[in-house]
SEKELO-183763 format. One record per residue (C-alpha): residue number from 1; residue in three letters; x, y, z. Coordinates in steps of 0.001 Angstrom, whole numbers, plus 524288, in hexadecimal, padded with zeros to 5 digits. Each point is the difference from the previous one (the first is absolute). Layout:
BEGIN
(node NUM; 'ALA'; (X; Y; Z))
...
END
This chain:
BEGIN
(node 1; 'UNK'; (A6CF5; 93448; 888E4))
(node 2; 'UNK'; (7FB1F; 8015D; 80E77))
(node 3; 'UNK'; (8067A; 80CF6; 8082A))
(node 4; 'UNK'; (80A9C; 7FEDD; 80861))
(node 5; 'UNK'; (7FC91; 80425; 80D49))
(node 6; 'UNK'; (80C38; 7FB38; 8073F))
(node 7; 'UNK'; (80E2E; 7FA5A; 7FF44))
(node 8; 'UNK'; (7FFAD; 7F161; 8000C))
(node 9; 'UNK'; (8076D; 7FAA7; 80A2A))
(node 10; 'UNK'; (809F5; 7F512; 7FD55))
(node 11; 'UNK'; (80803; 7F783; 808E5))
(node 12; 'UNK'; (80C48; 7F6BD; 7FCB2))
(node 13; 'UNK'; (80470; 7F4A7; 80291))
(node 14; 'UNK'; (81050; 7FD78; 7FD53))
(node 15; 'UNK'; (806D7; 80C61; 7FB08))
(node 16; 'UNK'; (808ED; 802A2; 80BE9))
(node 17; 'UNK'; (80F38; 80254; 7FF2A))
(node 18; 'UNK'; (80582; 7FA8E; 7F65D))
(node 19; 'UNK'; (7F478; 7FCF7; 7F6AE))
(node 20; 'UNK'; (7FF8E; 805F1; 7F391))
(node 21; 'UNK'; (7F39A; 7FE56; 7F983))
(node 22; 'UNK'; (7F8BA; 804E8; 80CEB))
(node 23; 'UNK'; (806C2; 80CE8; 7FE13))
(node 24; 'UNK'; (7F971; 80201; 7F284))
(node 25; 'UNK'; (7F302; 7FA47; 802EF))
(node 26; 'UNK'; (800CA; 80CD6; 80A7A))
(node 27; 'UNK'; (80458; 80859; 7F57C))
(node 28; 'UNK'; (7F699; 7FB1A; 7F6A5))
(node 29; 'UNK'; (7F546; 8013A; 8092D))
(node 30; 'UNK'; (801A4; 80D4C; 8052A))
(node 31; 'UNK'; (8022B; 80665; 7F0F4))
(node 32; 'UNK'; (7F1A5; 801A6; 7FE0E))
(node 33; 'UNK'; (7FC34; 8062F; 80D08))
(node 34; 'UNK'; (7F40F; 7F835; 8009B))
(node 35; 'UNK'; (805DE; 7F463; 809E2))
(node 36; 'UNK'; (807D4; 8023E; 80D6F))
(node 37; 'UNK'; (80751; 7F477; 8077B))
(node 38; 'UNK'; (7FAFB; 800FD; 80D04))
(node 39; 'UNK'; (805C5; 7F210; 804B2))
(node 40; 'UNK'; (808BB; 7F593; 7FEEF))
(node 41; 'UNK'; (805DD; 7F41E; 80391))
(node 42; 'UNK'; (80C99; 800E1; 7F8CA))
(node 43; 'UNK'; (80A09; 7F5BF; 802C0))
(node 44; 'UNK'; (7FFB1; 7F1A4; 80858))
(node 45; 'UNK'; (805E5; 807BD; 80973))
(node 46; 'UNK'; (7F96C; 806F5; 80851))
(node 47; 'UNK'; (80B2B; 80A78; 80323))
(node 48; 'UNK'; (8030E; 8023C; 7F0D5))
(node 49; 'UNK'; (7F03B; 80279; 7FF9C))
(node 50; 'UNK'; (7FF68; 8094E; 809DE))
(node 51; 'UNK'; (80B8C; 806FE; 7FA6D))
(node 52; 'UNK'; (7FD29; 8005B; 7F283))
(node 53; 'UNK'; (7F0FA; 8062C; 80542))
(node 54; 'UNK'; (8068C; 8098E; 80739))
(node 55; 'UNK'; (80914; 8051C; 7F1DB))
(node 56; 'UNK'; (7F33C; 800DD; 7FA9B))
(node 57; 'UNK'; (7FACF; 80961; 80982))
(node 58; 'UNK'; (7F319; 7F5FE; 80486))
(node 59; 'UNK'; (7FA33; 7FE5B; 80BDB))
(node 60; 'UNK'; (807EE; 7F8AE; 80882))
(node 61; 'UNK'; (7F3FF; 7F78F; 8046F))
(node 62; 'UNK'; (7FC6F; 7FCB4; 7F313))
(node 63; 'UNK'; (80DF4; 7F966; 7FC90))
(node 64; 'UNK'; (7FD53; 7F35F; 8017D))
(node 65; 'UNK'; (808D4; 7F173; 803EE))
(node 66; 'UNK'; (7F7A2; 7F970; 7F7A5))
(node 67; 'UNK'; (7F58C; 7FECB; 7F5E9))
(node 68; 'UNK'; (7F966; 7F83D; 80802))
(node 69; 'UNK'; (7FF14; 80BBF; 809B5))
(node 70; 'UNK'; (7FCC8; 80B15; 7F667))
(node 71; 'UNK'; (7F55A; 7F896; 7FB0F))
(node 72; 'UNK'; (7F8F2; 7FDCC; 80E03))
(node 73; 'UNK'; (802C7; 80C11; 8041F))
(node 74; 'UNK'; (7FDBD; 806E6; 7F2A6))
(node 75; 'UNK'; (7F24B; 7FA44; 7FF88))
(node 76; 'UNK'; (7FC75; 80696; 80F54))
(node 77; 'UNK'; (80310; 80D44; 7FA27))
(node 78; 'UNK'; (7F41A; 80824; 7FDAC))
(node 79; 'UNK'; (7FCAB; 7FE03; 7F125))
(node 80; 'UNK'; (80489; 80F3C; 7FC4A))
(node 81; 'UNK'; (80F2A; 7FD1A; 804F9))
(node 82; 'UNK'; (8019D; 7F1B1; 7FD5D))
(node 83; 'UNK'; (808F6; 7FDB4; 7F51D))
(node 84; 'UNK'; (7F5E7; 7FC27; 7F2AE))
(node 85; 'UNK'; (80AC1; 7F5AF; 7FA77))
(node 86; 'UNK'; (80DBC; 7F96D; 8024B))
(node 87; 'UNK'; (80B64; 80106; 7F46A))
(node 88; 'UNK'; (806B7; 7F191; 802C4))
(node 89; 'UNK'; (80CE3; 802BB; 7FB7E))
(node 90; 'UNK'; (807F7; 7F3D5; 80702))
(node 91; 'UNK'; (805B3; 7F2F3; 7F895))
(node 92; 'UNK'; (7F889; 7F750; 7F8BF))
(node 93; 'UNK'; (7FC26; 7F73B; 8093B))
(node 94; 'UNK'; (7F891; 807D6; 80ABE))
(node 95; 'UNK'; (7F754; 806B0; 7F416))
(node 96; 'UNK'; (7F436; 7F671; 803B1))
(node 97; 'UNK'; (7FF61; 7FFE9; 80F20))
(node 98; 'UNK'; (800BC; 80FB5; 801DF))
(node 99; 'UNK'; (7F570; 8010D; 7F359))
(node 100; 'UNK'; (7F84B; 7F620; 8063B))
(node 101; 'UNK'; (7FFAC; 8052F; 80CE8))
(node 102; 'UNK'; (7FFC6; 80D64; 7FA6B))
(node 103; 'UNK'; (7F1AA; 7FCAF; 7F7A6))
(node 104; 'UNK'; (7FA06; 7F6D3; 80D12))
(node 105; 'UNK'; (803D6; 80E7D; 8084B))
(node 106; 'UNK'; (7F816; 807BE; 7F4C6))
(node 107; 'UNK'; (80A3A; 80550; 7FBB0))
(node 108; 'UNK'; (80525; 802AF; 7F1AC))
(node 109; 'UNK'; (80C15; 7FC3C; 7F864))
(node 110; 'UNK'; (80953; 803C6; 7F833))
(node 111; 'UNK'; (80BE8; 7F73C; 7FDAD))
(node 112; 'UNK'; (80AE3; 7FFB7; 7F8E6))
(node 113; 'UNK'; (804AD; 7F34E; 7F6B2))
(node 114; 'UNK'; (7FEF8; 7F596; 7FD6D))
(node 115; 'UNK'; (7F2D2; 7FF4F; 8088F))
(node 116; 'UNK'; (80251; 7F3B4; 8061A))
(node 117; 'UNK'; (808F9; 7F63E; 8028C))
(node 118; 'UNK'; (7F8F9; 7F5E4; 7F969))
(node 119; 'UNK'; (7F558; 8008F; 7F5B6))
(node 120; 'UNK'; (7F718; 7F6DF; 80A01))
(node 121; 'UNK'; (80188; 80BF2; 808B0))
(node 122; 'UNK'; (7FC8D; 808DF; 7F6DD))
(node 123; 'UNK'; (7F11F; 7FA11; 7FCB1))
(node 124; 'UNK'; (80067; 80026; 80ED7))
(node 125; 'UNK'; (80068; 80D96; 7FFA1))
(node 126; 'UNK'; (7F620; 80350; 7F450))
(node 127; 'UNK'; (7F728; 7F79D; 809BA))
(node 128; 'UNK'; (80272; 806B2; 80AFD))
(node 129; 'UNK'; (7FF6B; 80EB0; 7F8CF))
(node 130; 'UNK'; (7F1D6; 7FBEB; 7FD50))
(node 131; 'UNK'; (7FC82; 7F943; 80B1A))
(node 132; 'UNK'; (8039C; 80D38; 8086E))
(node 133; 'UNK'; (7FB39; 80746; 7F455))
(node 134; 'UNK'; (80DCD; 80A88; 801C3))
(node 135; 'UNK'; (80903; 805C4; 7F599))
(node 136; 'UNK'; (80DAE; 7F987; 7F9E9))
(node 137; 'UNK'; (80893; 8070B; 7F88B))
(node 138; 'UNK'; (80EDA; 7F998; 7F8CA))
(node 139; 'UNK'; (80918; 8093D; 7FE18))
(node 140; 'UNK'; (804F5; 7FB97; 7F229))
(node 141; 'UNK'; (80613; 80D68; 7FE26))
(node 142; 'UNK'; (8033F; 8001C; 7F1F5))
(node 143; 'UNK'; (7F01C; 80100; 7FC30))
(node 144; 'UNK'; (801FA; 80DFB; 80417))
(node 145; 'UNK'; (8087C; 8051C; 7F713))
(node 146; 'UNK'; (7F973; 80A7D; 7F6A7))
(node 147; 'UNK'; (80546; 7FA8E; 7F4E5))
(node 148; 'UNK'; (7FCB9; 7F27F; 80382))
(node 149; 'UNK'; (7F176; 80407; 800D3))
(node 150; 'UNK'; (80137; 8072E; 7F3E6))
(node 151; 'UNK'; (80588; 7F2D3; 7F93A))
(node 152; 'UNK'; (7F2B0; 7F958; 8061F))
(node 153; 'UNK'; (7F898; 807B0; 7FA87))
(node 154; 'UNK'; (804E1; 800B0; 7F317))
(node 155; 'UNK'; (7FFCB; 7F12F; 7FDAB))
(node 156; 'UNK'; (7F244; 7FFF0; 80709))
(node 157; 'UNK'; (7FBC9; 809F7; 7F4EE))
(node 158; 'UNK'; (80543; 7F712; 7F564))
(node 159; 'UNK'; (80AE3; 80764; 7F9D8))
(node 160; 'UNK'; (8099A; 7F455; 800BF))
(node 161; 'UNK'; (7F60E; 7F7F2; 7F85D))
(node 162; 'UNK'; (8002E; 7F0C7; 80790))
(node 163; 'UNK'; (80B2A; 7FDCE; 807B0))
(node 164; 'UNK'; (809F5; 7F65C; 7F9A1))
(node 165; 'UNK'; (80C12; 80235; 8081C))
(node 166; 'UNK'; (803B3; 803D3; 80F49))
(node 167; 'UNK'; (80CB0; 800EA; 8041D))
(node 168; 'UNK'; (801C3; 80314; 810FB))
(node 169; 'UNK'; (80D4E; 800A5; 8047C))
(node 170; 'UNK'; (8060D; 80435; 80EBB))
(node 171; 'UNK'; (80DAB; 7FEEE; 80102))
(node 172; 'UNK'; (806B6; 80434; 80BF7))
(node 173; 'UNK'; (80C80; 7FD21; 80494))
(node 174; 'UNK'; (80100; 80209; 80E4A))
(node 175; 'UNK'; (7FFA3; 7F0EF; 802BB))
(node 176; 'UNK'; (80BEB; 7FD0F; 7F623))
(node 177; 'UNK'; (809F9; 7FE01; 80B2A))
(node 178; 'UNK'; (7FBA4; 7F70B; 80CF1))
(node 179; 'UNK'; (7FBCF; 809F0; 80920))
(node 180; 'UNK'; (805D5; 8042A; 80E0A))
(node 181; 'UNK'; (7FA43; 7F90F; 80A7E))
(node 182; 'UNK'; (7FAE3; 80E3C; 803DD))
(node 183; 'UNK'; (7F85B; 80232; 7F416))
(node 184; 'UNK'; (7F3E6; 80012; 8059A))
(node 185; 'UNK'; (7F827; 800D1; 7F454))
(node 186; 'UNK'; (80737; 7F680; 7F8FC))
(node 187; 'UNK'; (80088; 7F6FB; 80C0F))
(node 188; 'UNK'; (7EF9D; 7FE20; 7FEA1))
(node 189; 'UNK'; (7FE94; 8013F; 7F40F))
(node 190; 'UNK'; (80886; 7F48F; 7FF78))
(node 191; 'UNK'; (7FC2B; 7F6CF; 80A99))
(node 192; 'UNK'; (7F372; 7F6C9; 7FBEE))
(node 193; 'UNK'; (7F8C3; 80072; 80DEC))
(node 194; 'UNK'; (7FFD8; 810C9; 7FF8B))
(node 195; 'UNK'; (7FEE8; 8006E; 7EEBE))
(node 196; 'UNK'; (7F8DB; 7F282; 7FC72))
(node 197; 'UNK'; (802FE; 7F7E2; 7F444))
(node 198; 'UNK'; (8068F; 80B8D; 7F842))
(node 199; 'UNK'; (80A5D; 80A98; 800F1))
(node 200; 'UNK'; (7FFA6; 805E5; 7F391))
(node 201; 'UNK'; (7F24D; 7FC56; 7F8C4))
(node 202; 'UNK'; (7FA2D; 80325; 80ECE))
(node 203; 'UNK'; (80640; 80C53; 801CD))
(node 204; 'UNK'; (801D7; 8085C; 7F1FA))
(node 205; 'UNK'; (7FAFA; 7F419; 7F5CC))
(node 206; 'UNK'; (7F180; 80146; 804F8))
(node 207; 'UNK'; (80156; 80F4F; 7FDBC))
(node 208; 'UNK'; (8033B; 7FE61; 7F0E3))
(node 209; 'UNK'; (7F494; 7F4B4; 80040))
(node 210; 'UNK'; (7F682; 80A92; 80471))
(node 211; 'UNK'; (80453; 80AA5; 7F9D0))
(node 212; 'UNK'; (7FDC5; 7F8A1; 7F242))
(node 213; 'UNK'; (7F239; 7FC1C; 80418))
(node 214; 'UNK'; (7FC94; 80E61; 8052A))
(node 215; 'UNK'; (8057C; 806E2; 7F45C))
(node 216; 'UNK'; (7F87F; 7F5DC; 7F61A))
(node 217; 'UNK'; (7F333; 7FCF1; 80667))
(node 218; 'UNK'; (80430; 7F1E2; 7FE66))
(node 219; 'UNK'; (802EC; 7F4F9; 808D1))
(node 220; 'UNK'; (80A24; 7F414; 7FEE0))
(node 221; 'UNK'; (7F9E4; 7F411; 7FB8C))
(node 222; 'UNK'; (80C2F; 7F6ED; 7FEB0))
(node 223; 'UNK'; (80E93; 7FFA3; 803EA))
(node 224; 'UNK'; (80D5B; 7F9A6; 7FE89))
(node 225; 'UNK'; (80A97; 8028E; 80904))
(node 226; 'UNK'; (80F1A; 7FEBE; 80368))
(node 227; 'UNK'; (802CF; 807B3; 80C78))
(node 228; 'UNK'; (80F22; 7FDAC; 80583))
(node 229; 'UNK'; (808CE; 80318; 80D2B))
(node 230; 'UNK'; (80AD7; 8052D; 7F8D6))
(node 231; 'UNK'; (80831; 8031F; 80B04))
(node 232; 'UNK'; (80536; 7F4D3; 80859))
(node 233; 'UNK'; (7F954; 7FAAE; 80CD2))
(node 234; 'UNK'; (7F380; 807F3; 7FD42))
(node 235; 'UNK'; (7F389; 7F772; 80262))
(node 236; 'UNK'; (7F714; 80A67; 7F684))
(node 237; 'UNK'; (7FFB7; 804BD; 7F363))
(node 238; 'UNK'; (806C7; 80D64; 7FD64))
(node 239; 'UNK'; (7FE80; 7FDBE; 7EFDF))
(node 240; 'UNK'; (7F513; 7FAA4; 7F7F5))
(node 241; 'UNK'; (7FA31; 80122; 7F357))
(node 242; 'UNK'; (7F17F; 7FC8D; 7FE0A))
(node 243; 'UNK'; (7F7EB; 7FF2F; 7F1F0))
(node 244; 'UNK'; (7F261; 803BA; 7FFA5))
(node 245; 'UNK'; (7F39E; 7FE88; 7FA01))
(node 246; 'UNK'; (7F4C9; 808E8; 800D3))
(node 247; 'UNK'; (7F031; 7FC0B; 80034))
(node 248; 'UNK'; (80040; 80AB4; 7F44A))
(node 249; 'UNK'; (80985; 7F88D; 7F8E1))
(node 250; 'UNK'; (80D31; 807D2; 801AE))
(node 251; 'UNK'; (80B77; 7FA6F; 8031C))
(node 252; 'UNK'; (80913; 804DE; 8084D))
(node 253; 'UNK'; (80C70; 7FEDB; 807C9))
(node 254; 'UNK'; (80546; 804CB; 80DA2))
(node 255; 'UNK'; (80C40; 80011; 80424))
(node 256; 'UNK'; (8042F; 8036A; 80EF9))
(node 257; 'UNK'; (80D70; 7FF5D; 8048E))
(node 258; 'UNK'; (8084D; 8056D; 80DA7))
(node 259; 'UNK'; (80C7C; 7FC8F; 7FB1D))
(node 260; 'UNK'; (800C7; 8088E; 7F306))
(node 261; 'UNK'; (80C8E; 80734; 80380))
(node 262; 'UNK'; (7FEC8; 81085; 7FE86))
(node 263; 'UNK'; (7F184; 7FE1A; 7FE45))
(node 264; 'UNK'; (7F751; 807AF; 80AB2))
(node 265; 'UNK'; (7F132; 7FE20; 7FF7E))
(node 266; 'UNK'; (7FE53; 7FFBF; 7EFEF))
(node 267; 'UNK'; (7F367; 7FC3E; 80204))
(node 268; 'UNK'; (7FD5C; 801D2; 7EFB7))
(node 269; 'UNK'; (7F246; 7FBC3; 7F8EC))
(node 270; 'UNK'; (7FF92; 7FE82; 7F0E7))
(node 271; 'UNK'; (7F1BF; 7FCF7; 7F938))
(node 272; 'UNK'; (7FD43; 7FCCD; 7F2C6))
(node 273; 'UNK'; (7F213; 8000D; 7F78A))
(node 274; 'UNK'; (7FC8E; 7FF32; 7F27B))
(node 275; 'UNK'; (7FF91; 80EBA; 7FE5A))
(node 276; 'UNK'; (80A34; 805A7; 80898))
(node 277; 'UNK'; (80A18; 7FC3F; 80C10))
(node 278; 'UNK'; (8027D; 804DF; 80B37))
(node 279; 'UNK'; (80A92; 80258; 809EA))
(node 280; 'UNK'; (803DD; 80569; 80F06))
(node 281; 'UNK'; (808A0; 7FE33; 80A94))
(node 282; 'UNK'; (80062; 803ED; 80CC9))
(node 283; 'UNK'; (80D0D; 8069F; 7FFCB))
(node 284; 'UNK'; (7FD6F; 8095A; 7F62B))
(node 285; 'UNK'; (7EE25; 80011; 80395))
(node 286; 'UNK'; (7FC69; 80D32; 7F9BA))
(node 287; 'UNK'; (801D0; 7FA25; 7F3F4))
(node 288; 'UNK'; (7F7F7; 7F761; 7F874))
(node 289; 'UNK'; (8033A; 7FD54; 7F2C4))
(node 290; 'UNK'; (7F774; 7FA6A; 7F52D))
(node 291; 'UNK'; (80613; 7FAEA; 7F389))
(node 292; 'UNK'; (7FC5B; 7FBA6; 7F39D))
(node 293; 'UNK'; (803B5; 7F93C; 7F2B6))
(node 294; 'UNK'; (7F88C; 80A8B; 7F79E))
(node 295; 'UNK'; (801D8; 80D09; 807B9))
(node 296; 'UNK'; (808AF; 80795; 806EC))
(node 297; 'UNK'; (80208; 7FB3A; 80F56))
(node 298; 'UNK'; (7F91D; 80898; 8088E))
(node 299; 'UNK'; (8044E; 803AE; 80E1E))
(node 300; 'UNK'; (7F582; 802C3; 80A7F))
(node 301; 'UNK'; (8031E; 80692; 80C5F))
(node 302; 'UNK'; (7F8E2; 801C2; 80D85))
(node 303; 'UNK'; (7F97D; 80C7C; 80038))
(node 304; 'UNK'; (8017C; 80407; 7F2C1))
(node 305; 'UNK'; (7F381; 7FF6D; 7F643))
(node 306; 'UNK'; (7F2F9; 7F98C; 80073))
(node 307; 'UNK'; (80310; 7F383; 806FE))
(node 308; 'UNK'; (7F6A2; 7F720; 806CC))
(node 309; 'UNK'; (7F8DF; 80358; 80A25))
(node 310; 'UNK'; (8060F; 7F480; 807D9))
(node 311; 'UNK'; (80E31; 80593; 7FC04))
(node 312; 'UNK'; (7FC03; 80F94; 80570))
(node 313; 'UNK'; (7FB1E; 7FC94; 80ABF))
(node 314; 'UNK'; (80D02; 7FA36; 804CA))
(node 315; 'UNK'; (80751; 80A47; 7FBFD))
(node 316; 'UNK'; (804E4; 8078E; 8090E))
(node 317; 'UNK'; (8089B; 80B0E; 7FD3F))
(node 318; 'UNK'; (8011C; 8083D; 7F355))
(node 319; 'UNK'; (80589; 7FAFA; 7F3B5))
(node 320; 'UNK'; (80F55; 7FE5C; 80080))
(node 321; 'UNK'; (7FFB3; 7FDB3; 80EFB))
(node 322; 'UNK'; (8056C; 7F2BD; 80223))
(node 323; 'UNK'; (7F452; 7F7C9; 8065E))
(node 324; 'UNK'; (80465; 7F15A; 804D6))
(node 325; 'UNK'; (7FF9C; 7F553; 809D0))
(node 326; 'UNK'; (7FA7F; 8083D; 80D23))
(node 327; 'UNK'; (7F512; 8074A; 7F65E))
(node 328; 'UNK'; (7FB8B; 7F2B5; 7F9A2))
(node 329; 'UNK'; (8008C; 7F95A; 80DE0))
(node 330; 'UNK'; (7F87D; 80B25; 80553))
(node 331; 'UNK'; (7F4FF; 7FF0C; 7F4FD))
(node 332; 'UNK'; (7FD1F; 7F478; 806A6))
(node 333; 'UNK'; (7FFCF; 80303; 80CA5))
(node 334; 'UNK'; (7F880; 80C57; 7FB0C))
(node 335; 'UNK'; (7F539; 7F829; 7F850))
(node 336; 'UNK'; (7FEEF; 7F70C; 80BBC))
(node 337; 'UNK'; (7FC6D; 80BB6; 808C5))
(node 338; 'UNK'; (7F53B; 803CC; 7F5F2))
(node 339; 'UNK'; (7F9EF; 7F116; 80232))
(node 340; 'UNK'; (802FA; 8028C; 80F32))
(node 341; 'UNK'; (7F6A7; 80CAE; 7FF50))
(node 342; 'UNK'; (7F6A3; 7FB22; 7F6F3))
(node 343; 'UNK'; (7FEEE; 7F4D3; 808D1))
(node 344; 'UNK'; (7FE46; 8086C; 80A37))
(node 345; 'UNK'; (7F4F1; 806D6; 7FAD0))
(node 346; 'UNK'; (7F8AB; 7F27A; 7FE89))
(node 347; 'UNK'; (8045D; 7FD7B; 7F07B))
(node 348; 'UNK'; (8064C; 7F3D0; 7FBFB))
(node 349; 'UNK'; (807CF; 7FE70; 7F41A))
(node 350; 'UNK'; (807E9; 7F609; 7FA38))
(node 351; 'UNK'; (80EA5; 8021B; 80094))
(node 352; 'UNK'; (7FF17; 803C7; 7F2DA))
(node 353; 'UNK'; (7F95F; 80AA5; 7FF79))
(node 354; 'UNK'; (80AAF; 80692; 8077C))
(node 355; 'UNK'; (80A52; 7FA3C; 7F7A3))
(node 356; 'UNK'; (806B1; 7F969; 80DBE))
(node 357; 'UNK'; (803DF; 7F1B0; 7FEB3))
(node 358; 'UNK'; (7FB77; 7F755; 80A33))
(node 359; 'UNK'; (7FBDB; 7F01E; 80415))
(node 360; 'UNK'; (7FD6E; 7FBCE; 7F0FB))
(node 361; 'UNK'; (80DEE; 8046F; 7FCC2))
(node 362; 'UNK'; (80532; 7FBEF; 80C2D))
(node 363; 'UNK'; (7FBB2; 7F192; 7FD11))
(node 364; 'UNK'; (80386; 8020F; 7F1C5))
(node 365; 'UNK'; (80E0B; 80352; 80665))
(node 366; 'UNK'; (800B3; 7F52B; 80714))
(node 367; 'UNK'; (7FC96; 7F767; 7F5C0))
(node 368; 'UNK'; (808A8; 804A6; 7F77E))
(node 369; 'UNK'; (80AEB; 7FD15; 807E3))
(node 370; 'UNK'; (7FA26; 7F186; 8044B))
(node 371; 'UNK'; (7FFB7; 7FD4F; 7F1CB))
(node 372; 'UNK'; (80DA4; 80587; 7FC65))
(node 373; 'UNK'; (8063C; 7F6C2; 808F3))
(node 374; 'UNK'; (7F6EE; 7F556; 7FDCC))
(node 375; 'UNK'; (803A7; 80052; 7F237))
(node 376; 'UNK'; (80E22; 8026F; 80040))
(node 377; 'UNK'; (80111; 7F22E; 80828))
(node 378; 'UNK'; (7F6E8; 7F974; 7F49D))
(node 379; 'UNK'; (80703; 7FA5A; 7F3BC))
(node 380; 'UNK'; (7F115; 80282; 7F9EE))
(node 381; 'UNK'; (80194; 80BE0; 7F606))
(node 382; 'UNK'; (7F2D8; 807C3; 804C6))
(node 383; 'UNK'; (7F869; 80132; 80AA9))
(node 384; 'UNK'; (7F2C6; 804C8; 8032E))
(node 385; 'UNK'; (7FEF4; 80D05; 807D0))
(node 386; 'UNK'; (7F9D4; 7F94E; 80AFA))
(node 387; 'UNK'; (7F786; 80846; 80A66))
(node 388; 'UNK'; (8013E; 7F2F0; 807F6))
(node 389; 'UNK'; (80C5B; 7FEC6; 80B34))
(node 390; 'UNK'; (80941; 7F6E6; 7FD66))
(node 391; 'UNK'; (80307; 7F9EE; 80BD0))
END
């Protein structure tokens, strides 16, 4: 892996007062010491920008009003202090315009999901990520957990025999009541021109989607779905249950819900072979357990014992330290730095040789979630995974 000779230096869009997921995209960022945020343009307003630069100790000239004006003035910079990519951490449905602008600046990208706000956007952007030949990286965080890797790795090694079975579940229930008018997450997240065509497959469904495929090697090859507004007046889904089928010939089902009452982020994965299962959730992520009909169950944990290469190197601390959401968030950011460096040093790598998810996921995302709803209006049982938009 090529020598790091410097930080790499980030900017970010969105993540100004009152944000929440710009706050730990910082955090996540910064764990590492490999990547400093030297600029922003943090909120639609121009004042909450400039303020929320000033908390973070940057330059004042380098908080921006707009994307639009860190990119243009971004690119004048001498090449050793202009910013090396842009973390896009805003709604939905300004993820294409600042990536696109972003790449056509030569500038590269991390952003968080879903990618796009559409999936025609989204082979827009694979497109446009070759045509200015730049970096894209998706922050679907849950590929970073230790034990997560170590379950990859496992299956990818053939100890679960063929896959028969794949259970994905996220319940949450933050979206059980109707929200306050000054909810600002769940005012977006709820509102079709910032969140699309889905609340809940969009927003936490497309997570468990991806997390099967990562953890399996396997993709979705057909799909029936009911997704339902649960609470009164609500235009999206906040609850939605989709079967699968795998190209491998699994079958599966994922179930995604914002109105589960007393449930958090339960984000929970179980996986079934011919040899062995096994299972993980996100609340409880040192532990993976595999189980069996013929031996005793056996519990894995991160840091302790031979595990997978994949699995150490996202551990972090020493066995029986808690590790969780910022240390698997920052494995990405932290594997995206190494493609940032090796890039720099003239190498080029697939995504996947740094273990960072990027534009074939992203469109795989969007997909997912073009299909879900597709399907769910459809009285037709199944329906092809289709790489094609539907509208």
């Amino acid at each position: 892996m090529s020598t790091t000779t410097r930080k790499i230096r980030m900017g970010m869009v969105g993540g100004g007062s009152g944000a929440f997921i710009g706050e730990v995209h910082r955090m996540a960022a910064a764990l590492d010491g490999q990547i400093e945020l030297v600029c922003g343009a943090f909120s639609r307003s121009a004042e909450n920008s400039r303020k929320t630069g000033q908390a973070l100790c940057l330059d004042p000239n380098r908080c921006y009003d707009s994307y639009q004006q860190m990119f243009a003035m971004e690119a004048e910079l001498p090449e050793a202090q202009r910013m090396d990519f842009v973390a896009i951490v805003t709604p939905n449905n300004s993820h294409f315009d600042i990536a696109k602008q972003a790449l056509t600046s030569g500038f590269h990208v991390l952003s968080d999901k879903p990618a796009t706000f559409n999936l025609q956007q989204a082979i827009e952007l694979k497109e446009l990520i070759d045509l200015n030949q730049r970096l894209y990286a998706l922050t679907h965080t849950y590929t970073g957990y230790p034990m997560v890797k170590q379950a990859k790795a496992m299956i990818a090694e053939g100890q679960l025999g063929a896959i028969r079975k794949i259970v994905v579940e996220y319940p949450q229930g933050w979206l059980a009541d109707a929200p306050d008018a000054d909810n600002k997450q769940a005012s977006w997240r709820l509102d079709p021109a910032q969140s699309g065509i889905s609340c809940c497959m969009g927003d936490i469904g497309v997570h468990a989607a991806n997390l099967a495929e990562y953890i399996c090697g396997d993709q979705i090859s057909q799909l029936c779905a009911e997704l339902y507004s649960v609470v009164d007046g609500r235009e999206l889904d906040d609850d939605g249950v989709v079967l699968l089928k795998f190209t491998g010939g699994a079958k599966g089902v994922l179930m995604a819900s914002q109105i589960s009452v007393g449930e958090e982020n339960a984000l929970t994965i179980r996986i079934y072979g011919e040899k062995a299962g096994l299972k993980w959730s996100q609340q409880e992520p040192n532990s993976l357990w595999q189980v069996f009909n013929d031996q005793p169950t056996r519990l894995y944990r991160t840091g302790v014992g031979n595990l997978s290469p994949l699995a150490q190197a996202a551990t972090r601390t020493p066995a029986g330290h808690p590790e969780g959401y910022l240390e698997a968030f920052a494995n990405i950011y932290r594997n995206f730095a190494a493609q940032l460096h090796a890039w720099n040093q003239g190498e080029t790598s697939e995504n996947k040789t740094f273990d960072v998810p990027g534009i074939d996921e992203a469109i795989r995302g969007m997909a997912f979630i073009e299909n879900a709803v597709s399907a769910s209006q459809s009285d037709i049982k199944w329906h092809p995974f289709s790489l094609s938009p539907k509208s």
